[in-house]
C-alpha positions as CSV (number, residue, x, y, z in Angstrom):
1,X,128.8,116.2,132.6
2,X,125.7,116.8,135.1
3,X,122.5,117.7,133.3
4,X,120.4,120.2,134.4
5,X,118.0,118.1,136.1
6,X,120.4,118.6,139.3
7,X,120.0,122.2,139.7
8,X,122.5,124.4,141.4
9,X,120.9,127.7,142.6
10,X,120.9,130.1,139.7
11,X,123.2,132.7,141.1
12,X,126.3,129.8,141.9
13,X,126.2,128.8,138.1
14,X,127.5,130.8,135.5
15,X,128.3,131.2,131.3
16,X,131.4,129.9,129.5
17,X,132.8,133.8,129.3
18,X,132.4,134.4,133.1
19,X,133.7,131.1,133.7
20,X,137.0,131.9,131.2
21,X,137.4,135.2,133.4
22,X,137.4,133.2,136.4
23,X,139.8,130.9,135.0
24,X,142.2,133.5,132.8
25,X,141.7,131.1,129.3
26,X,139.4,131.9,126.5
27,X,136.3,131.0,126.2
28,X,136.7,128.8,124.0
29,X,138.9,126.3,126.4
30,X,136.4,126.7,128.7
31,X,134.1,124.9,126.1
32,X,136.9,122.5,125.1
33,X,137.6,121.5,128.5
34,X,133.8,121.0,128.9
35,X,133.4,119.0,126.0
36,X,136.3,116.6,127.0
37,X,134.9,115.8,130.3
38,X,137.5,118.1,132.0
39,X,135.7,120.4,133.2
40,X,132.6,120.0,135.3
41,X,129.2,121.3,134.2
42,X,125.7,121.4,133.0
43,X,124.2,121.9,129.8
44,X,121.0,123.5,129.8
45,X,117.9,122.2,127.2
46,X,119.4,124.7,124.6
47,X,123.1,122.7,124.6
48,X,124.6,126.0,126.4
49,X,127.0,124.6,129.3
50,X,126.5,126.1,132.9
51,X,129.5,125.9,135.5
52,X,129.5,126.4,139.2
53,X,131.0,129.3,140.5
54,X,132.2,127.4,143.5
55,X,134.1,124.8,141.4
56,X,135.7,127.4,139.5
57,X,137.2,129.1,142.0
58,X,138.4,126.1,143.4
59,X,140.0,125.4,140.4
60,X,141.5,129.1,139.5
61,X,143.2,129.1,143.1
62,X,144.7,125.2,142.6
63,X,146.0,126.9,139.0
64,X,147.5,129.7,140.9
65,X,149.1,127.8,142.8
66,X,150.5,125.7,140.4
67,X,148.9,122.6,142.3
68,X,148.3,119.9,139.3
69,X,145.3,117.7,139.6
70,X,146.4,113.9,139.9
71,X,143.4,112.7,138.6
72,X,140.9,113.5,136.4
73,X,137.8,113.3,139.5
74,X,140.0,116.8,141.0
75,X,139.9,119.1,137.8
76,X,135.9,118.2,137.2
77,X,135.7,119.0,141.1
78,X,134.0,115.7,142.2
């Protein structure tokens, strides 16, 4: 998990329910996911995780394409 100290620009990171649209799951797994280190993000000082919009698509066209990530490092998009 990156905190919010490292900033993203505002705009590129967005809430668990956009970031479930992005991905076609629930919210919900989005938070899961995020919780168990699967999923890249940042939690603001309110505990509400942030995702990059970049990652995420990155992530939704791999899933599309049925292209598994080998390793953890590739799903949190490092």
């Amino acid at each position: 998990m990156v905190h919010a100290a490292t900033q993203a620009p505002n705009d590129d990171l967005v809430a668990r329910t956009v970031a479930a649209q992005i991905l076609g799951v629930s919210p919900t797994t989005v938070t899961r996911w995020a919780r168990e280190g699967r999923l890249a993000c940042r939690v603001t000082l309110g505990g509400h995780h942030r995702f990059e919009r970049a990652v995420l698509n990155e992530i939704r066209d791999r899933m599309e394409h049925g292209v598994v990530a080998h390793s953890d490092s590739e799903v949190r998009g490092r």
